[in-house]
Each structure stands twice: as structure tokens, then as C-alpha cells.
SEMI-682155 format. One record per residue (C-alpha): x, y, z. Coordinates in Angstrom, 2 decimals, padded with zeros to 5 digits, always signed. Each point is the difference from the previous one (the first is absolute). Layout:
residues N
east  north  up
X  Y  Z
...
END
This chain:
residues 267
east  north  up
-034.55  -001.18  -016.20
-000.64  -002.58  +002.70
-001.06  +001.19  +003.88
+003.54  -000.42  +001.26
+001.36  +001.79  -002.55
-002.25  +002.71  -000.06
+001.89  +000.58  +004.02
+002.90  +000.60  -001.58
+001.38  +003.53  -000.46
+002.73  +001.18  -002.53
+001.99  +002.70  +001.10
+003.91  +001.29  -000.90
+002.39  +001.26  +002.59
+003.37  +002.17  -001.12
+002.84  -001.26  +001.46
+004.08  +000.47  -000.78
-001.03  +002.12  -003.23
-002.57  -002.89  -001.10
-003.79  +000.11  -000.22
-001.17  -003.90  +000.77
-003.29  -001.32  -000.45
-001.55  -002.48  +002.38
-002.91  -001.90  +000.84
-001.31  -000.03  +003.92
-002.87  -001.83  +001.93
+000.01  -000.47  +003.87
+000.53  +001.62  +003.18
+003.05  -000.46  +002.62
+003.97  -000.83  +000.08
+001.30  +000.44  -003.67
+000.55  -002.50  -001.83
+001.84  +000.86  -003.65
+000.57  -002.24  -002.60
+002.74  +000.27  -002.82
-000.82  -002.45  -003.60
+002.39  -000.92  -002.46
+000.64  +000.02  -003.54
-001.68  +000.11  -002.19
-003.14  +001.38  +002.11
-001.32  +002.55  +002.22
-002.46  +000.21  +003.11
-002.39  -002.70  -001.82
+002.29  -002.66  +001.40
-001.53  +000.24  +002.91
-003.94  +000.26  -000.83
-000.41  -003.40  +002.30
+001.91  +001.54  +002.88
-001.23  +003.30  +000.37
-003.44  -001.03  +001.41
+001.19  -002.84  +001.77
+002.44  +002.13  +002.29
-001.79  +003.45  -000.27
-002.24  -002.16  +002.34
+002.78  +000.52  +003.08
+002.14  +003.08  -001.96
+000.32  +002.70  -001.97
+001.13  -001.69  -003.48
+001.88  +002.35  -002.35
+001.16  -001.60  -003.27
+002.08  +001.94  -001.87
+001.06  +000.83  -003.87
+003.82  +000.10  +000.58
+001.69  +002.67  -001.52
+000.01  -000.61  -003.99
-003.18  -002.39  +000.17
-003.66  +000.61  -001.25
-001.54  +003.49  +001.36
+003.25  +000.85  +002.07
+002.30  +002.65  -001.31
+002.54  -001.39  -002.66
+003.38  +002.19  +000.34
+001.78  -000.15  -003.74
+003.19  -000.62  +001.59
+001.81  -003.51  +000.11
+001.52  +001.59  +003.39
-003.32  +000.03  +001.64
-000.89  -003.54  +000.62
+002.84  -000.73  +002.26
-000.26  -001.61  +003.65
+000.89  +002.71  +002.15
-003.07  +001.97  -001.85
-002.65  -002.97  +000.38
+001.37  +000.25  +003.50
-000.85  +003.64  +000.58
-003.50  -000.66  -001.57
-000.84  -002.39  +002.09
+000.72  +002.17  +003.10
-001.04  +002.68  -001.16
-003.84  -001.86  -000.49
-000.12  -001.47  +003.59
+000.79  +003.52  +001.09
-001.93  +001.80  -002.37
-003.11  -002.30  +001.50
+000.40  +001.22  +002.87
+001.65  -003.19  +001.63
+003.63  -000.87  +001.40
-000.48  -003.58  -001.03
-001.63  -002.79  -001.48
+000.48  -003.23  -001.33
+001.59  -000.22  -003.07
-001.10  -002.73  -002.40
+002.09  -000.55  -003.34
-000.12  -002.17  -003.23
+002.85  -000.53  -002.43
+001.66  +003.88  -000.19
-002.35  +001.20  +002.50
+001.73  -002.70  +002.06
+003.06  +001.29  -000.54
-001.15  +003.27  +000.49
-001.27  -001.17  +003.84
+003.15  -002.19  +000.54
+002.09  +003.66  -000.64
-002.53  +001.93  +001.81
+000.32  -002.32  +003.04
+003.88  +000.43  +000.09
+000.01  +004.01  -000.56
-003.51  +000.40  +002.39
-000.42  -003.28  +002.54
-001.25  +002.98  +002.36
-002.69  +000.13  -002.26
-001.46  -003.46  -000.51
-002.38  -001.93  +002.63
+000.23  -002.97  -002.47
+001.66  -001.25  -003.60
-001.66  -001.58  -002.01
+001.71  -001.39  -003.28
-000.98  -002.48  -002.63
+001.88  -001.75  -002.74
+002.65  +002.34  +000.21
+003.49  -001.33  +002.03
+002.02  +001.77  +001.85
+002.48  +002.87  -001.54
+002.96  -002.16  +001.50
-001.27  -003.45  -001.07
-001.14  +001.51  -003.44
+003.77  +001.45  -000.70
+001.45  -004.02  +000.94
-002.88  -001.26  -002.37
+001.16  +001.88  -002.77
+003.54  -001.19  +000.33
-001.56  -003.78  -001.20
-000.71  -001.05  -003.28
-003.90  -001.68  +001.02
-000.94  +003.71  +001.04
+001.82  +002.17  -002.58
-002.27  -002.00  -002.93
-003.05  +001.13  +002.05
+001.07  +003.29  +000.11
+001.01  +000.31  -003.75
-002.71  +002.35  -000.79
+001.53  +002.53  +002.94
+003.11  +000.29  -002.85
-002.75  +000.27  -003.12
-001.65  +002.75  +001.92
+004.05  +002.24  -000.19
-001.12  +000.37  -003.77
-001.72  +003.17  -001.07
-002.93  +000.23  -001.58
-000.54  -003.30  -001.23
-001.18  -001.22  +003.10
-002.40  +002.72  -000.36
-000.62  -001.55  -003.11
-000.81  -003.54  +000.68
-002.34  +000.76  +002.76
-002.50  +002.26  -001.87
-000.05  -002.27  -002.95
-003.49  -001.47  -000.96
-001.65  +001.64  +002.78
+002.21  -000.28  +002.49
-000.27  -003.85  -000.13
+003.32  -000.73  +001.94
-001.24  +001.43  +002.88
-003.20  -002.32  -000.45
+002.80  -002.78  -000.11
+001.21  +001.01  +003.00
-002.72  -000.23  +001.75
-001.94  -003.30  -001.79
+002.84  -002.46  -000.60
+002.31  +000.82  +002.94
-003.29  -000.22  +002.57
-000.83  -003.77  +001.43
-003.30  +000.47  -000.22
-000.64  +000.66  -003.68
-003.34  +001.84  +001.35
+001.51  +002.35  +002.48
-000.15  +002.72  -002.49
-003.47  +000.86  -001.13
-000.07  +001.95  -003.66
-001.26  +003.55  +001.51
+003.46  -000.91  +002.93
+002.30  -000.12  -003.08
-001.45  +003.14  -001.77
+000.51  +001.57  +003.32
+003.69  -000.54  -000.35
+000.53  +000.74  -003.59
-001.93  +003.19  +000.68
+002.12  +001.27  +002.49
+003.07  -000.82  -002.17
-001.61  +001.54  -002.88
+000.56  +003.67  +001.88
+002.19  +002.36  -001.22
+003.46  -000.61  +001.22
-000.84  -003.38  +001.95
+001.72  -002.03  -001.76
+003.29  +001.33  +000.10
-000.18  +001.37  +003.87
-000.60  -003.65  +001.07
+002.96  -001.42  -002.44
+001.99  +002.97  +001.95
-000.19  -002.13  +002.74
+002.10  -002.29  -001.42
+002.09  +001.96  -002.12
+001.30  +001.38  +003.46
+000.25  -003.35  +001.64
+003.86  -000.60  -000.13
+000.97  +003.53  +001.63
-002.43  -000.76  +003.22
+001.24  -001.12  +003.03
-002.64  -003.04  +000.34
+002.46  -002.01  -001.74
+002.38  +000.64  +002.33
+000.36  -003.37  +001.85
+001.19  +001.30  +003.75
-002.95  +001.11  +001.91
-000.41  -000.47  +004.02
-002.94  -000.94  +002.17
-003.51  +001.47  -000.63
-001.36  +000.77  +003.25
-003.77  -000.21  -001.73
-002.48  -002.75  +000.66
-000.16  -001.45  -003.29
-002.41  -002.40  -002.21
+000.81  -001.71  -002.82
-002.39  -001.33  -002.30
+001.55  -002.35  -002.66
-001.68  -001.55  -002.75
+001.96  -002.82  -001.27
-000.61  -000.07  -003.66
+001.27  +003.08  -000.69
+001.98  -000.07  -003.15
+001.83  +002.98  +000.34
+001.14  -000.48  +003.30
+001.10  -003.57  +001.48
-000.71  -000.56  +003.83
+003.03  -000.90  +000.41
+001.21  +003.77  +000.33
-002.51  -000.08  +003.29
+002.61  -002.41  +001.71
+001.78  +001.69  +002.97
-001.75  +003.19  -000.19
-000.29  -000.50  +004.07
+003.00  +001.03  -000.37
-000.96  +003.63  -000.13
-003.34  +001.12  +001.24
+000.42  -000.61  +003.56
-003.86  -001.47  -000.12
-001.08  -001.80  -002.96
-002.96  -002.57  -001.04
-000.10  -001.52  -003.01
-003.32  -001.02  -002.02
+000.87  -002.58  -002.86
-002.91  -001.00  -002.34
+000.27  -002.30  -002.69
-002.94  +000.59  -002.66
-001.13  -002.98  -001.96
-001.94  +001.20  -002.76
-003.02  -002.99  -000.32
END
């Protein structure tokens, strides 16, 4: 364990029926940060110390992911529960807000979170995930639907489940090896890290559940107003899941935005 790490502190919170496991460092405004799939709080290892510096970091296990409780039912992983979570932690921390920083379904999480609770946000914080609105028009176009074709593979049961904890898990180490830029991003102990904490009982299927639920939640609905959040968005433009082009217009709807494009050449 290195010295920064050995300043960090696991603890687990109960919130909305849910114990959830997260890691903390730092001192000050909260500052909570939501990963995506398929990870946990070890997303963030290279942010935690970096802004514990100015805040108190708390990146969590969502609900379903690594050491955080894993409810059996499909019905659990819906948004207006991840919603609930999430307030319940900044409250359960003793805070009335933070800033909220999401990746991938933790961004959606945020983007949700923002719309239900702006009273509760100094700041978003969102990267590589769009919009809700501009994410419902991007599925309407052929370019984006292929993208997303593993979103309909994921409706299946079971053999998802399958697939991914085949020869040691190896197609979440193809995730994270051929889809990064930098082919040495992920470091062999990094990888284990993730196929450990997909290797838990239940893990696998609580983070497909995401998924499996996505067509009934209202973050594909494609009307939503003004967000009256200061809002960054951090975009990485090789993202092959996600084309930038579903960041066009989103002025539109936070009524303060900045956008941060980077374009990764892998040398």
C-alpha cells in the first residue's frame, strides 16, 4: 500500500434500504463521485488524492457493485433508487451538498440527481456520458444505435452473465485493454482489481440490472428543461461507445455549461 493510499479510509453508509461501501481521504466541502460499469470506487484511485487535497472525496460502490449491498431483485437497480442513494449519502455525511462527479452510469446517475435535487449540488461534474435528452435523440440514429448494440445483448439473461466470467473474466480485461488509448493505462494488479470486484457474489448480475431496466427509466425520455446547476463536461473524444457528437447543443439545457474536449493520440 503506497503513502497516499494508506490516507484513505473505507467505510459503508446505509441509505434507502442499501448498505454502500466507499472510500474517503480529505477534509472540507464534499465532493462524491459516482463510476460506471463495469467498476467500482477504484475508478477514481488518481482523483481521490488529488482533490482530497481541497475536499472531502467520497467514492462510492453504487448499489449492486463490489462491497456495496447487491439487492436480488431486477426492480432494485432503477433510477429513482440510485437517486435516493445518492441523497441519502450526502445527507447521511452529514452535508446538504457537494459536487457531484459522474462517469458513464454514474453520469447518468448525477445528470438525474441534478434534475430531482439542483438544491443539492454546488457543481456537476460529468464525463463521457451525454445528456439524458441528447442521449434519447442519439439513439433514434443508426451511427449511435451500433455503438450501443451491447445495451440490447445485455436484455438477455444469463448469458451475459455467461460471457463475462468466461476464462477469468477476460471480457472485462477487454474492456478495459483494447477499448483504452493508451494500451498501458491499465496496469495487471488495475485489471485484477476489476475482475475481483466482479467476481463477488451477485455482481455480475446487479450491474447487468442496470441495463436490464434501462428502457422503463425516464432518462430516455427526450423532453427535459433547463438545469439550473453549474455544470462541467469533460469529453474524451475517442470514446467508442459514445460519439461526441451527442455533446452538441447540450447548452441547451444546463443553464451554465463548459465543455473540455480531449483528443488522445496514443504514440
Amino acid at each position: 500500500m503506497s503513502l497516499i493510499e494508506s490516507s484513505w479510509k473505507h467505510e459503508y453508509i446505509i441509505t434507502n434500504r442499501v448498505k454502500l461501501h466507499y472510500v474517503t481521504q480529505g477534509e472540507g466541502p464534499l465532493m462524491l463521485m459516482l463510476h460506471g460499469f463495469p467498476e467500482f470506487w477504484y475508478s477514481w484511485r488518481h482523483q481521490i488524492p488529488e482533490f482530497a487535497q481541497n475536499f472531502k472525496v467520497v467514492a462510492l460502490d453504487l448499489r449492486g457493485y463490489n462491497d456495496s449491498d447487491k439487492p436480488n431483485e431486477q426492480s432494485a437497480y432503477v433510477m429513482d433508487d440510485f437517486i435516493k442513494d445518492v441523497e441519502g449519502v450526502i445527507k447521511g455525511l452529514g452535508y446538504q451538498k457537494c459536487v457531484l462527479v459522474g462517469h458513464d452510469w454514474g453520469g447518468a446517475i448525477a445528470w438525474n440527481f441534478a434534475y430531482t435535487h439542483p438544491e443539492m449540488l454546488e457543481q456537476l461534474i460529468i464525463l463521457n456520458l451525454p445528456h439524458p435528452a441528447k442521449f434519447a435523440q442519439g439513439l433514434r440514429t443508426p451511427q449511435q444505435l451500433l455503438r450501443s448494440n451491447y445495451v440490447f445483448f445485455f436484455q438477455l439473461p444469463w448469458i451475459p452473465e455467461l460471457l463475462l466470467q468466461s476464462s477469468d473474466y477476460q471480457a472485462i480485461e477487454t474492456t478495459f485493454k483494447n477499448l483504452a488509448v493508451n494500451k498501458s493505462a491499465f496496469s495487471k494488479a488495475d485489471i485484477d482489481a476489476y475482475k475481483n470486484a466482479a467476481a463477488k457474489r451477485g455482481a455480475l448480475t446487479a450491474m447487468l440490472n442496470y441495463y436490464r431496466n434501462i428502457f422503463q427509466q425516464r432518462m430516455l425520455n427526450p423532453n427535459w428543461g433547463v438545469l439550473e446547476v453549474p455544470t462541467l463536461m469533460i469529453w474524451g473524444e475517442n470514446d467508442p461507445a459514445l460519439g461526441k457528437e451527442l455533446t452538441y447543443d447540450t447548452a441547451a439545457y444546463p443553464s451554465s455549461v463548459t465543455f473540455r474536449h480531449k483528443q488522445v493520440v496514443n504514440n
